[in-house]
FIDREN-303851 format. One record per residue: y, x, z of N, C-alpha, C in turn. Coordinates in steps of 0.001 Angstrom, whole numbers, padded with zeros to 6 digits, always signed. Layout:
<pts>
YXZYXZYXZ/...
</pts>
This chain:
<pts>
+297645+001220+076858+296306+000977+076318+295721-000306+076896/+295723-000740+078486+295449-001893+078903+296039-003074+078322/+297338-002747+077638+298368-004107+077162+297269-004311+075873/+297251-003430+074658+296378-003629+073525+295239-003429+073482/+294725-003271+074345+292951-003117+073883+291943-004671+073898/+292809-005893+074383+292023-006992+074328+292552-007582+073170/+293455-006905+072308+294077-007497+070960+292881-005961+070157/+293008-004923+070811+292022-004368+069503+290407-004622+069688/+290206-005578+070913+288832-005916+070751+288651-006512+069783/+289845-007688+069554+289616-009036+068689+289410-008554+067342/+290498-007648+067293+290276-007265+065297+289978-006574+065386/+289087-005509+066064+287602-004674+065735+286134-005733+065521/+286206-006675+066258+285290-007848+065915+285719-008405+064928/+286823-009116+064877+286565-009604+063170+286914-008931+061977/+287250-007747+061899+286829-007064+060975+285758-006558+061020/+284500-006519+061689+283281-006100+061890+282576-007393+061184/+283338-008650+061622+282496-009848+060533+282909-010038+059469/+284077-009684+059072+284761-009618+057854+283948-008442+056665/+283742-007154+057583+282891-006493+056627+281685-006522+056473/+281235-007452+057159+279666-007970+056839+279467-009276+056141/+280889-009833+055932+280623-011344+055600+281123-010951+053740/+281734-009840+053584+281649-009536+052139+281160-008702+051849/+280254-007795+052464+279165-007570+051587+277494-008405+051915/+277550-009511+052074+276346-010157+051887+277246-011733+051478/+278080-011903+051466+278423-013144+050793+278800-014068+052322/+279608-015016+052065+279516-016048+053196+278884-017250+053044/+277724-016818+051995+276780-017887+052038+275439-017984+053162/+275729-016271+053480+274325-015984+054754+275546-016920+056212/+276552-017280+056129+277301-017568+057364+277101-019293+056979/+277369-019936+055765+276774-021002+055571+275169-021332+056071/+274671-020676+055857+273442-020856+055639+272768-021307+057267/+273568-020144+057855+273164-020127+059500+273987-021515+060119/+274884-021926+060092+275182-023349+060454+274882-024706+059864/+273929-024194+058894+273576-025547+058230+272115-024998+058742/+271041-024351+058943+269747-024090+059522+269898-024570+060801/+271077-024876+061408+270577-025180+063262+270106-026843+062647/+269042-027422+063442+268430-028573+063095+268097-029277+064985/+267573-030542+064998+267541-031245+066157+266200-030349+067158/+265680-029978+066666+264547-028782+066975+264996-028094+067525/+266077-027159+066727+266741-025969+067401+267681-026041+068668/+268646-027075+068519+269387-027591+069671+268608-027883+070664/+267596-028645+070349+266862-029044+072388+266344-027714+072584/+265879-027208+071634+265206-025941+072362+265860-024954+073204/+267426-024945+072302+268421-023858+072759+268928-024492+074291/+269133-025608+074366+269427-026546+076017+268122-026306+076750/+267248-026254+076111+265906-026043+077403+265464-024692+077869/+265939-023664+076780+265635-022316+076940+267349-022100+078155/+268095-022473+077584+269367-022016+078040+269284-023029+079913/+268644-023849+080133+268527-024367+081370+267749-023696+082264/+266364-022863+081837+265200-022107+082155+266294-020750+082478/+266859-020124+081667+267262-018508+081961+268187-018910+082799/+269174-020067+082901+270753-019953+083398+269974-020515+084808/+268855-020819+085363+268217-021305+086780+267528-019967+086993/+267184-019247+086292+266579-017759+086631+267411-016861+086974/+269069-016603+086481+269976-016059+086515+270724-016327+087969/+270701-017557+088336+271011-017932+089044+270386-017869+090964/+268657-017968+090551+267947-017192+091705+268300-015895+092060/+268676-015217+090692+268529-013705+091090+270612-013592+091855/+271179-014385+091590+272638-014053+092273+272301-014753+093685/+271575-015542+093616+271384-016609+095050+270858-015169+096226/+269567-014964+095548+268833-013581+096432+269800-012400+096557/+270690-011714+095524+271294-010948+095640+272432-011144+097047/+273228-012273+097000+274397-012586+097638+274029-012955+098769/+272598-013276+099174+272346-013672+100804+271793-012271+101480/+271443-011291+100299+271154-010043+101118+272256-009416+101387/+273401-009569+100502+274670-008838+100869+275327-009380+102210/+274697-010982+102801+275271-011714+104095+275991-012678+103216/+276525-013055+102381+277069-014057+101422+276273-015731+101679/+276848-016711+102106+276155-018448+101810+276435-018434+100327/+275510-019211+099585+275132-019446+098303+273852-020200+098085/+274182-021720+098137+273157-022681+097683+272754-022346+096090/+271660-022771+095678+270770-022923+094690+272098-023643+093907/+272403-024839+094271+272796-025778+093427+274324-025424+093146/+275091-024526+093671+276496-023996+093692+276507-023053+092492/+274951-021861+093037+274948-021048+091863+275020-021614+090129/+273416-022521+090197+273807-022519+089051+274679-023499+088261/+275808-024656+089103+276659-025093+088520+278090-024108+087987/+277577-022825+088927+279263-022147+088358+278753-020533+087534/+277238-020657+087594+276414-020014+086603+276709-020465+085343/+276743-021631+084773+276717-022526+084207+278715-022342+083264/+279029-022673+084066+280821-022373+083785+280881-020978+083407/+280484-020278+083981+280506-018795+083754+280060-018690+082194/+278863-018919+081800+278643-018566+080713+279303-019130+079178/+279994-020814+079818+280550-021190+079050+281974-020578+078648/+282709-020300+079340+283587-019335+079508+283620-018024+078777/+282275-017040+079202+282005-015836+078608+281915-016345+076814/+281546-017573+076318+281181-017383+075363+282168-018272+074378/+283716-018630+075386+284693-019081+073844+285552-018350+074357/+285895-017286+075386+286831-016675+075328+286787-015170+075020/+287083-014507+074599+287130-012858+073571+286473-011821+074480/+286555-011617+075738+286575-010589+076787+284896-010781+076985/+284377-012121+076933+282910-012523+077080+282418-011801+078775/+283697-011742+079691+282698-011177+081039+283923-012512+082362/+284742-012806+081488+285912-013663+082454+285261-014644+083223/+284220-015360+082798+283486-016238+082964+282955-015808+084511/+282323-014233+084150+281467-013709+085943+282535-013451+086419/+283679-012842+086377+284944-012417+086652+285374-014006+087700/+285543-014513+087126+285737-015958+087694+285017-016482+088907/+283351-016642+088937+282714-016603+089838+282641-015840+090485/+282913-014315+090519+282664-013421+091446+283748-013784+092485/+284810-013794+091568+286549-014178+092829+286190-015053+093997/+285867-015947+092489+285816-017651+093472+284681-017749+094589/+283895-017463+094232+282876-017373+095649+282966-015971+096383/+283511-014674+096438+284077-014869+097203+285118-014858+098027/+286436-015858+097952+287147-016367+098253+286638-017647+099201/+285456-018251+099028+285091-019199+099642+284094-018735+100992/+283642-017118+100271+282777-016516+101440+283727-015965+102358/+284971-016205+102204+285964-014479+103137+285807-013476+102948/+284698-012957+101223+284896-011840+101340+284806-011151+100170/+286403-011419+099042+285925-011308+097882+285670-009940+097362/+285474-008885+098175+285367-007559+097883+283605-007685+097855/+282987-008282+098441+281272-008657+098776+280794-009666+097785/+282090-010163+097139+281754-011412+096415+281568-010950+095271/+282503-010285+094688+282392-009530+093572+281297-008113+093285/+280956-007824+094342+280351-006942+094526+278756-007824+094336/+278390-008588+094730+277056-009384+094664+277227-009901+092958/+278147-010095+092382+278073-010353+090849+277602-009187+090377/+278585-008166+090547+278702-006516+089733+276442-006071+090084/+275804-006329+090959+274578-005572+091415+273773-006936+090573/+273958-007969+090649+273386-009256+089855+272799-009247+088293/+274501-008666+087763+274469-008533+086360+273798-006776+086135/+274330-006331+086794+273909-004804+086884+272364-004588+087268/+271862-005450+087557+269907-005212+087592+269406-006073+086756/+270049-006962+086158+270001-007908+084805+270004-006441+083409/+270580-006277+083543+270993-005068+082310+270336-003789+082433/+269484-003258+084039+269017-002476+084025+267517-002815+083397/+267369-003834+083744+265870-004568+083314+265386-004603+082350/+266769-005407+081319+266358-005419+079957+266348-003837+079193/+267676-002632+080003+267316-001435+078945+266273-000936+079301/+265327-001279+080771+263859-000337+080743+262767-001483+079683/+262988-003268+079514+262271-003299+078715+262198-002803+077220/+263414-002494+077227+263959-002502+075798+263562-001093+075264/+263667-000145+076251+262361+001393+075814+261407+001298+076078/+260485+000252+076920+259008+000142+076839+258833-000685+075343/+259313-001490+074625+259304-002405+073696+259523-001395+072413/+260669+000028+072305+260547+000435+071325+259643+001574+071361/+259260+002185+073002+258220+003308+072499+256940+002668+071744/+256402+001716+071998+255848+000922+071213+255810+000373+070229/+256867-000563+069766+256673-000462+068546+258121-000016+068143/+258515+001127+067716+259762+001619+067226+260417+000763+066491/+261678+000760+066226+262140-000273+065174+262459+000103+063589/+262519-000009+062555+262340+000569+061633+263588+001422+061350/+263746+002443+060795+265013+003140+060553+266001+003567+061946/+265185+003309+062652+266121+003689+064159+264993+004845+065435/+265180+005865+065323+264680+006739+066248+265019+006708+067252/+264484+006577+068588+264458+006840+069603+264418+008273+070313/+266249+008426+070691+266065+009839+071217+266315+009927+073022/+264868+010148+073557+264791+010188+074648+264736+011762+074965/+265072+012478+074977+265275+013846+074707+265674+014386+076016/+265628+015587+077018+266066+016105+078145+267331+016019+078168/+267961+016450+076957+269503+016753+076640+269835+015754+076993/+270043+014886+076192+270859+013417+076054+270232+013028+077262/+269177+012766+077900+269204+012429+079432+270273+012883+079972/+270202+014270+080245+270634+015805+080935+272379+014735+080983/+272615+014442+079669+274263+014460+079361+274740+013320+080076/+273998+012453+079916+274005+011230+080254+274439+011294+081933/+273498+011519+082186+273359+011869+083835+275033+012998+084673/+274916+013648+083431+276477+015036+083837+277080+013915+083862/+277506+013324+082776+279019+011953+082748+279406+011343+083808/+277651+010484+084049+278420+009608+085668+278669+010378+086897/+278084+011788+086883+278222+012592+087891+279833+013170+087693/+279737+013493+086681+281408+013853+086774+282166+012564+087149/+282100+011716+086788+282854+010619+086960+283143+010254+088422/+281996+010273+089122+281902+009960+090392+282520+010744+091128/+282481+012062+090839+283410+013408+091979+284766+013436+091300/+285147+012832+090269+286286+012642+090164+287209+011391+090494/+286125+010238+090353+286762+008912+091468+287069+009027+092633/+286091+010191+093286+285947+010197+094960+287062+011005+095336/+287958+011043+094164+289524+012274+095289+290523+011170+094919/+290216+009870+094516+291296+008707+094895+290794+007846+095291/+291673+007887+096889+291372+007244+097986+290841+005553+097792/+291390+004653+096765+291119+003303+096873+289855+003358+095846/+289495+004409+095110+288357+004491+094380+286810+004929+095417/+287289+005919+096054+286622+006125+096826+286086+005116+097942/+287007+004669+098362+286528+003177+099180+285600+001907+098794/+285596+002083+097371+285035+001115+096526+283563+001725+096394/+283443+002971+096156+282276+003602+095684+281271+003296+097090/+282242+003891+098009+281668+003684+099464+280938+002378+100257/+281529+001787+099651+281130-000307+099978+279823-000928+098854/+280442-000364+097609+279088-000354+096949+278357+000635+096760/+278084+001244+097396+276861+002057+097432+275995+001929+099327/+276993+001286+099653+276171+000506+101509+275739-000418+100894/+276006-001227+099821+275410-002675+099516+274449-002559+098853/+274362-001405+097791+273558-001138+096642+272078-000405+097593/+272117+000136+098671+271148+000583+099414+270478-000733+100144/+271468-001745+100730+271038-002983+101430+270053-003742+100362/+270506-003429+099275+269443-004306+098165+267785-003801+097636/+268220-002573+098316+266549-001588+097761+265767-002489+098932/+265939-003031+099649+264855-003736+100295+263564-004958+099386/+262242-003783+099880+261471-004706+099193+261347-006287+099180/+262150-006588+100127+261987-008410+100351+263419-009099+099590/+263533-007917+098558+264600-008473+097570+264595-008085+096165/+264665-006483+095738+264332-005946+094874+263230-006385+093757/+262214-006589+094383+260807-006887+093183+261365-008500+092800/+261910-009105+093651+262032-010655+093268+262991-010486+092175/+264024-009659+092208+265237-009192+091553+264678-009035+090018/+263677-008412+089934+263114-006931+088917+262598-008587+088234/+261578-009244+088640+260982-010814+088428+261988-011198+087388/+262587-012306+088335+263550-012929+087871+264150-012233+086002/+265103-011399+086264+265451-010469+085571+264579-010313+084194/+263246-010340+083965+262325-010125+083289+262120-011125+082566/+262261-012033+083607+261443-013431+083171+263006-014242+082111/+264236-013980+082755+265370-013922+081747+265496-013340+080701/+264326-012347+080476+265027-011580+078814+264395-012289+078180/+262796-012591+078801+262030-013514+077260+262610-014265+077284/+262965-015174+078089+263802-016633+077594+265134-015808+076506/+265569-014703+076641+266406-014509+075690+265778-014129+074494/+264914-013391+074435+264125-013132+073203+263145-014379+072567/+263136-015432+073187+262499-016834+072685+263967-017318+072320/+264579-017033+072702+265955-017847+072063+266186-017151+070490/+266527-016047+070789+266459-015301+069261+265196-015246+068205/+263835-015897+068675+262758-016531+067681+263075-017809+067101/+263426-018688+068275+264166-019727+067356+265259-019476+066706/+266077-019037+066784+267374-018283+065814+266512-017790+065023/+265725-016811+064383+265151-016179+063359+264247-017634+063008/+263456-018141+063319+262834-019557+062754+263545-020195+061368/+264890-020594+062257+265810-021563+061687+266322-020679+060935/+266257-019971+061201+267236-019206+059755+266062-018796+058573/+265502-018821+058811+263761-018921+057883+263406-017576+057743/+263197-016632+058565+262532-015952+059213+260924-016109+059272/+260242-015177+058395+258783-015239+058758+258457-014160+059440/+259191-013289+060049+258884-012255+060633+257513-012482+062294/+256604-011938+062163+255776-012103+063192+256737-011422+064539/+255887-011707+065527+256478-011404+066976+256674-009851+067169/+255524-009012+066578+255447-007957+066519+256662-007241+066282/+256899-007319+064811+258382-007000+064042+259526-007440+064906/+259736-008588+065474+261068-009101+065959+261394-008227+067074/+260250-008285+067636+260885-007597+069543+261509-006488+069284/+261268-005096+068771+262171-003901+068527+263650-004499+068310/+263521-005006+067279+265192-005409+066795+265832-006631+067722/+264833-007203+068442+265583-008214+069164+265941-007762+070443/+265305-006603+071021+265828-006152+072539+267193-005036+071908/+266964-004363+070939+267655-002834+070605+269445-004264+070255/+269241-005598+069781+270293-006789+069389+271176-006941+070889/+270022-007473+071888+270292-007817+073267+271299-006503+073708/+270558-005049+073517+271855-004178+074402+273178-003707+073482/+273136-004312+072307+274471-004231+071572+275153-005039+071460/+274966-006126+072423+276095-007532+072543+276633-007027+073973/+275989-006090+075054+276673-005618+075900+278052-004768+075302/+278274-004335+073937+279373-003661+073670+280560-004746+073903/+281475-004779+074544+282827-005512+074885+283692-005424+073569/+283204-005641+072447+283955-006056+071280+283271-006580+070651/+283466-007846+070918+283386-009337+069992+284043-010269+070508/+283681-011561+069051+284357-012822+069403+283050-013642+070137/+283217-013932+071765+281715-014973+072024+280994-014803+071821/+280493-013123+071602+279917-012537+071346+279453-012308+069926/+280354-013000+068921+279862-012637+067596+280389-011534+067343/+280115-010499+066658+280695-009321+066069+279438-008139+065677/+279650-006916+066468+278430-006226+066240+277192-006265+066236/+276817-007758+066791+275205-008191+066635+274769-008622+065291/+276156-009385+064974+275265-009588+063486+274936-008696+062606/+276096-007606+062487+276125-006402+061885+274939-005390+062322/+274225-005627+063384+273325-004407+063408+272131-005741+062628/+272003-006608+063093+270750-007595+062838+271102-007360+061270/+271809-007332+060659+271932-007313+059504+271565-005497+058865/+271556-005073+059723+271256-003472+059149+269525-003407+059537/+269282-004277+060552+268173-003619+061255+267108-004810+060432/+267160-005801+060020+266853-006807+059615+266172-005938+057815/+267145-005162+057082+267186-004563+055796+266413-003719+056280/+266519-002658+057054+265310-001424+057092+264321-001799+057461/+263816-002927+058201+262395-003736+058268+262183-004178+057267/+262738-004547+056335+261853-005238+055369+262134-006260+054931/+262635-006704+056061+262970-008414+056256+264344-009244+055988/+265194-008331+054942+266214-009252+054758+267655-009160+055496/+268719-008368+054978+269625-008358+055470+270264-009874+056006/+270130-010506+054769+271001-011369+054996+270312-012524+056002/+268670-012625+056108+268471-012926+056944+268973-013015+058280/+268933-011727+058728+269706-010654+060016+271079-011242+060112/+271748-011299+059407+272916-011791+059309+272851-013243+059793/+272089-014233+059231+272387-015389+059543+271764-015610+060457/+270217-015118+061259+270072-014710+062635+270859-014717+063609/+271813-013722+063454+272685-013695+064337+273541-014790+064511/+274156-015299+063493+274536-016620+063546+274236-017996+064480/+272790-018153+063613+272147-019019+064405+272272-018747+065957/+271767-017632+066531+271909-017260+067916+273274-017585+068402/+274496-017002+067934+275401-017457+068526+275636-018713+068523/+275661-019506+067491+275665-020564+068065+274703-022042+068899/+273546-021074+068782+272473-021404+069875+272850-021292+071576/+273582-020091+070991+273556-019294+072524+275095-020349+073135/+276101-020614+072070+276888-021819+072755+276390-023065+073323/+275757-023796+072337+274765-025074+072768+274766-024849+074364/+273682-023766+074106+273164-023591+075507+274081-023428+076894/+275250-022924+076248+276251-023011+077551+277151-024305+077428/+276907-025492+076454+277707-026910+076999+277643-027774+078442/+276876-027176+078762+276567-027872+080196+277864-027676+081066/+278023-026173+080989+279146-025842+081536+280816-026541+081716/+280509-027529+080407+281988-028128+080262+281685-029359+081075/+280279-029619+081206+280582-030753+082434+280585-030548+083772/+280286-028976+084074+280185-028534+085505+282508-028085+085139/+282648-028081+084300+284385-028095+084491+285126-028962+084769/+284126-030176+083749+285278-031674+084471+284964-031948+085475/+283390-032031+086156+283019-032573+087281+284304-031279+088659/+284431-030679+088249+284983-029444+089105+286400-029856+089556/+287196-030348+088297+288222-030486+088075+288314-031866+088345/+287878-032902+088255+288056-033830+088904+288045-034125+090351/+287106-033508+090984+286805-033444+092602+288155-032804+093027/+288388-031520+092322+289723-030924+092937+290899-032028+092901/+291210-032610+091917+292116-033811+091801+292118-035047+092838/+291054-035332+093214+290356-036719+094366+291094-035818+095392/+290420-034570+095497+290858-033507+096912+292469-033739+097554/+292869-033609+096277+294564-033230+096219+295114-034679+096704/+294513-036034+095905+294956-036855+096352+294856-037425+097658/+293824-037066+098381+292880-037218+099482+294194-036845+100401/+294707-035523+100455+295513-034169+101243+296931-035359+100980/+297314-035845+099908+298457-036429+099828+298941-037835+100191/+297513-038007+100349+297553-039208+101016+297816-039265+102489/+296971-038257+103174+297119-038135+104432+297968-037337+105317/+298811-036760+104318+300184-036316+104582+301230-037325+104480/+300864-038270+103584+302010-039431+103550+301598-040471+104758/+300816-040541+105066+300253-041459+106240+301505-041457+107504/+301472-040649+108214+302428-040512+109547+303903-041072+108827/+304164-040694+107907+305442-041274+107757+305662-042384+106927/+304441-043315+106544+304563-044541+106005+304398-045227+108336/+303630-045075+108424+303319-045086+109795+304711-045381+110964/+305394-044046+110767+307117-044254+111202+308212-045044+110667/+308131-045651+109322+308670-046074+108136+307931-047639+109227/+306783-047647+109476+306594-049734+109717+306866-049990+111475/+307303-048785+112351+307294-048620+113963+309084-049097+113569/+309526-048606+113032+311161-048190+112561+311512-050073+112178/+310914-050613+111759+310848-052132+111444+310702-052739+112279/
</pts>
């Protein structure tokens, strides 16, 4: 199942756009790459510079409470790579996967390193699903009920509990649970947490201003009111790990959720569009935090080869 499941991510996503791109035509997929305009691009680089420096405080604060070094300016250059990464390769998480290793490998401690990503992204995602039920007890989204119910709590809650007493009778699982859950307590400290909860917050609107300009450009008159339900309920269905760069089931719900508002399937459809490829824009930066990366490593190498060849150009002119 591990060998095929990143081949049945791919064609569960594009057959998820395939069956949305014929029944609304691939003129709503035209439509959305010919609507991005010089407007939309700076906006998507200025929104995408604002969240990816907010994203980036909150791993900076996270990783110095865990005992982790992590400059401002480290984070968000490989913040930066990360997202570019997450968003042309299929898996869409390789990108944090990457930074978590790599720093820490550079800290000595990539079990802490990875562990300061996993609590980073993991209070990122807790944030947006408590805004995302304050946003629909309010204004519900159309055709979609909210079942906050004892049960489905109740069930919810049995799962990870079973899960957990059944990790904890293998030994290297258990060790893991054990390390993050000393770290996950080190972080309830108020001189970290509320900054955490901040940050975090202040990242979803920049994501939900990103998806107004995506609905804009795609000619969207929908007021603010209408958008937020469908734009937070959008945000926790791109957490599903099947898509391409995240295209796949977002457009398909924006396109369902878009029709029971009122407002236009195919709108929804090319919404989503626009966003994704807003949401790339916004991670090009990243390809210059790759060459700049990749070049330094190259100077490095030559640097090391140089001064390994030294002593014996050195013996090579004594020998004369």
């Amino acid at each position: 199942m591990k060998k095929f499941w990143p081949w049945l991510r791919l064609v569960l996503a594009v057959a998820i756009l395939v069956a949305v791109g014929l029944r609304l035509g691939t003129g709503a997929f035209v439509d959305g790459l010919r609507a991005i305009d010089a407007f939309s691009v700076a906006a998507a680089l200025a929104i995408g510079f604002v969240t990816t420096l907010l994203s980036a405080g909150r791993w900076v604060l996270v990783a110095r409470r865990l005992g982790l070094s992590l400059t401002m300016r480290t984070a968000v250059s490989d913040y930066y790579r990360a997202l570019l990464v997450n968003a042309v390769l299929p898996a869409g998480v390789l990108g944090d996967v990457h930074r978590a290793v790599n720093h820490g490998r550079e800290s000595g401690d990539v079990g802490r390193g990875v562990r300061a990503v996993f609590f980073e992204r993991f209070a990122g995602q807790v944030v947006l699903i408590g805004i995302g039920l304050g946003v629909l007890l309010l204004h519900p989204a159309p055709g979609f009920d909210l079942d906050l119910s004892g049960t489905t709590v109740g069930l919810v809650l049995a799962g990870l509990a079973v899960a957990a007493v059944a990790g904890w009778h293998i030994k290297p699982v258990r060790r893991v649970l054990v390390n993050t859950l000393a770290d996950g307590i080190r972080l309830l400290s108020f001189k970290t947490w509320p900054a955490v909860v901040a940050l975090s917050a202040a990242t979803v609107a920049g994501y939900v201003a990103m998806f107004v300009v995506a609905a804009r450009a795609a000619g969207s008159t929908a007021t603010i009111t209408q958008l937020a339900p469908v734009v937070v309920l959008a945000l926790l269905i791109m957490a599903i790990p099947v898509n391409i760069g995240g295209f796949g089931p977002r457009e398909a719900f924006l396109a369902v959720a878009f029709g029971a508002a009122g407002l236009g399937a195919q709108h929804g459809f090319t919404t989503g569009i626009v966003y994704g490829v807003l949401a790339l824009i916004a991670a090009l930066p990243g390809a210059v935090v790759l060459f700049l990366s990749r070049r330094t490593k190259v100077e490095k190498t030559e640097v090391v080869a140089e001064g390994l060849g030294q002593p014996r150009e050195q013996e090579l002119a004594l020998a004369r």
